[in-house]
C-alpha positions in Angstrom: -38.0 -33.4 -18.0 -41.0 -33.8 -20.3 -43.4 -31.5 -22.7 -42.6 -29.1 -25.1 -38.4 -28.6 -25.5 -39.2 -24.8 -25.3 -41.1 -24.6 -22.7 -39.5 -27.4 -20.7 -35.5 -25.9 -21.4 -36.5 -22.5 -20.6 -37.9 -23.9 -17.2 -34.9 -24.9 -16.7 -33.0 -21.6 -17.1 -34.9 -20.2 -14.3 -33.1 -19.4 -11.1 -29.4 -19.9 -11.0 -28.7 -20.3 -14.7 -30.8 -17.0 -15.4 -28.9 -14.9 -12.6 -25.5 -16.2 -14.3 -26.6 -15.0 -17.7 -27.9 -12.0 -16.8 -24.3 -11.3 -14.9 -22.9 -11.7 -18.3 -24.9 -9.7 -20.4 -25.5 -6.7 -18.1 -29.5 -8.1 -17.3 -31.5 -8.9 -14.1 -32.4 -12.4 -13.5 -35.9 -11.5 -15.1 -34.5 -10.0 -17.9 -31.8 -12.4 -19.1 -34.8 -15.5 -19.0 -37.0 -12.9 -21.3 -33.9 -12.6 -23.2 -33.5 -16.6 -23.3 -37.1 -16.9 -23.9 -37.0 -14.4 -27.2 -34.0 -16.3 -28.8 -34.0 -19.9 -28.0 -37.1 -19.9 -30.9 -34.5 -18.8 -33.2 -32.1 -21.8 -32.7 -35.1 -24.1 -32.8 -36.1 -23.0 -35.9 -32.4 -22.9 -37.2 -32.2 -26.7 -36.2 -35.6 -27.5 -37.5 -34.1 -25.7 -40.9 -31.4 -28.0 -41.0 -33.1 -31.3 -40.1 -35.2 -30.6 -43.0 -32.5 -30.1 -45.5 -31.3 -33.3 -47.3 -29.3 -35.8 -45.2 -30.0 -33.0 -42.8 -31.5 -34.1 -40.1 -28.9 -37.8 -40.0 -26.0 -34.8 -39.6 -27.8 -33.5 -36.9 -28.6 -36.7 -35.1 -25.1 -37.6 -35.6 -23.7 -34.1 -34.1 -25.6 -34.2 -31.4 -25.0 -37.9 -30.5 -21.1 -37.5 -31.0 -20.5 -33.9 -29.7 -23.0 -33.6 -26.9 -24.7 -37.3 -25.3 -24.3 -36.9 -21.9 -23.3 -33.1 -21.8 -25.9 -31.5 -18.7 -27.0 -28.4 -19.9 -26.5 -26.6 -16.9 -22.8 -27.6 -17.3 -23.1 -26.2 -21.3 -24.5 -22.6 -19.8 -21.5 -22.2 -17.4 -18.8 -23.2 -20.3 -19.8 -20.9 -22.3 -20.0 -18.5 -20.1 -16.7 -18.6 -18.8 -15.7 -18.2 -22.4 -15.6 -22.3 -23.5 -17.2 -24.5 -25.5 -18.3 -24.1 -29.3 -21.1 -22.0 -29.3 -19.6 -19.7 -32.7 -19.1 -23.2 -34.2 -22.7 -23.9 -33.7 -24.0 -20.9 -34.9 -22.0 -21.2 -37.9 -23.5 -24.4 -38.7 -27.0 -23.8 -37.7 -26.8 -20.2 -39.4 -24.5 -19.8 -41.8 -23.4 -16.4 -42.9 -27.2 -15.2 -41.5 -25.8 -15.6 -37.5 -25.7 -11.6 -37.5 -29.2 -11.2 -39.4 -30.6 -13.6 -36.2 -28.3 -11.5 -33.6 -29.5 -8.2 -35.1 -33.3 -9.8 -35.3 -32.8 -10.6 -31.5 -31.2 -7.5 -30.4 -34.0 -5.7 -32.0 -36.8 -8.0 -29.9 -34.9 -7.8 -26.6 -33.5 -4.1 -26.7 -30.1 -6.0 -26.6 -27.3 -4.3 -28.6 -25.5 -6.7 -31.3 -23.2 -7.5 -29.3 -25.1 -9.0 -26.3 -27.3 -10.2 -28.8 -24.7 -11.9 -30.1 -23.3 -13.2 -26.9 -26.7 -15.0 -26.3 -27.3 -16.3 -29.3 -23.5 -18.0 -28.6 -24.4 -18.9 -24.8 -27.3 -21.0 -25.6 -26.2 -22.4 -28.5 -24.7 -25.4 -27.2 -27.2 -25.2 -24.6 -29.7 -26.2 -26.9 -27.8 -28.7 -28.5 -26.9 -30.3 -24.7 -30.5 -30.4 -23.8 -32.3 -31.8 -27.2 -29.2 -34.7 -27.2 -30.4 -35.0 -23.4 -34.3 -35.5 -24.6 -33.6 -37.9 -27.6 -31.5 -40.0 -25.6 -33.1 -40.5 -22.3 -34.9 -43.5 -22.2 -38.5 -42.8 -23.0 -39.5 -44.8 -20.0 -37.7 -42.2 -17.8 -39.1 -39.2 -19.3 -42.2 -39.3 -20.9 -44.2 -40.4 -23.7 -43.3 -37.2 -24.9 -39.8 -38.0 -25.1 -38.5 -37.8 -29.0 -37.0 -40.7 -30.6 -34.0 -41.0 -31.2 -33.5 -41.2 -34.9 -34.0 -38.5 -38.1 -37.3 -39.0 -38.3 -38.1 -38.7 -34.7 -35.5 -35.6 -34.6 -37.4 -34.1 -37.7 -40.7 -34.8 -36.5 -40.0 -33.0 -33.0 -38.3 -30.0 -34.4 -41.2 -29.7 -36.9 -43.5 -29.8 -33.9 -41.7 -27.4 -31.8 -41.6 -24.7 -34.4 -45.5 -25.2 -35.3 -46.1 -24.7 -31.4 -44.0 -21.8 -31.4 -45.7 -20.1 -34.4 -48.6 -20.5 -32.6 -47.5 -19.1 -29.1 -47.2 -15.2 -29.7 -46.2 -12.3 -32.2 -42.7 -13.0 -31.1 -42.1 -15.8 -31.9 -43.2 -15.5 -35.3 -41.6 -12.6 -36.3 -38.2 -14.4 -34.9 -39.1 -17.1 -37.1 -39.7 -15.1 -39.8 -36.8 -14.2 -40.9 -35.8 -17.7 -41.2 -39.0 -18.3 -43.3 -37.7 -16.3 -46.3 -40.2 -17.6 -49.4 -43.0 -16.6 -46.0 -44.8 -19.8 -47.4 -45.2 -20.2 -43.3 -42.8 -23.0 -42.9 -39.2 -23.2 -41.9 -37.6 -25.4 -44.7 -35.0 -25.8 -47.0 -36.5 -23.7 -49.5 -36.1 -20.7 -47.6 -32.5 -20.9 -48.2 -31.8 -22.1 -51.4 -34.6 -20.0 -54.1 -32.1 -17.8 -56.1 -29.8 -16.8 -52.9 -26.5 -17.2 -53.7 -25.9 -17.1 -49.5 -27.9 -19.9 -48.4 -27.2 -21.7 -45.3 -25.2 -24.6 -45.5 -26.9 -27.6 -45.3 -24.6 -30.4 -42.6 -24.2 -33.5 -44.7 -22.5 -37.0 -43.6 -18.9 -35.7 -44.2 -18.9 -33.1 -41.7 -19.3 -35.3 -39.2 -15.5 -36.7 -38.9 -13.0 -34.7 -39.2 -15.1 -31.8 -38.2 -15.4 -29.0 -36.0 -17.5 -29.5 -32.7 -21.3 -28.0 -33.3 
């Protein structure tokens, strides 16, 4: 468990957990992990959104710290797949009233129809959220000197990273990243959310965080 999150989660999907997601979405094995591969960029770039946002990136620490420290990712994928865990709720967070606009900017990268789309995007949410918690709280001595700290700025800083790698990997991933980009200044930030659009994302802030819904 080390490198890039992207490249080192989507390893992980390989085998077993890609044969179980492409059960559920109608896909071969080979086609759910090019599936995977297509959106998890998107909920990168949706956290990286909100870690930027003010207080932003402390919410996000603090969800993924109290909802899901200690949650195996593998064990996140089946949940959800049997029809568990909180990936709507995450979405919801992460997105905002723009989950469909990402579900119809995956389904139209993958061939998927909305709703499969949809169901991914809802699968690997709290996949994504199991495995970055993983990676900021392993001790760095166990994974890597890659390993992100475990704090806002370290959160931030790795997310920032992630996205600038993922610009840089393929046509894509940009365009998938695009559509979060909205003032296409060629960053992810809050500004894309918040310049005269009366349905900008909400931004997680310290209240959230208890009572709240899981994310």
């Amino acid at each position: 468990m080390n490198g890039p999150l992207y490249d080192d989660l989507l390893d992980q999907l390989r085998g077993t957990p890609a044969r179980q997601l492409g059960d559920r979405l109608g896909l071969s094995s080979a086609g759910a992990l090019q599936a995977a591969a297509t959106a998890l960029p998107v909920l990168f770039g949706a956290m990286h959104r909100n870690a930027r946002g003010p207080d932003g990136a402390e919410a996000l620490l603090s969800a993924l710290d109290f909802d899901h420290r200690g949650v195996d990712p593998a064990n996140a994928l089946g949940t959800a797949l049997a029809g568990g865990g909180a990936g709507g709720a995450i979405l919801g967070h992460l997105l905002g009233d723009h989950s469909t606009t990402a579900a119809s900017a995956v389904g139209n990268a993958t061939g998927l129809d909305s709703d499969r789309a949809s169901t991914l995007l809802r699968v690997l949410a709290p996949v994504v959220m199991a495995y970055v918690a993983r990676r900021l709280f392993t001790p760095q001595a166990a994974d890597g000197a890659s390993t992100p700290q475990a704090s806002p700025e370290g959160l931030r800083t790795a997310l920032s990273q992630e996205v600038d790698s993922l610009r840089s990997s393929g046509e894509t991933h940009q365009g998938l990243l695009s559509f979060l980009d909205r003032d296409h200044d060629g960053d992810v930030d809050l500004q894309d959310f918040t310049s005269g659009d009366a349905s900008a994302l909400p931004v997680q802030t310290a209240e959230m965080r208890s009572p709240r819904p899981r994310i």
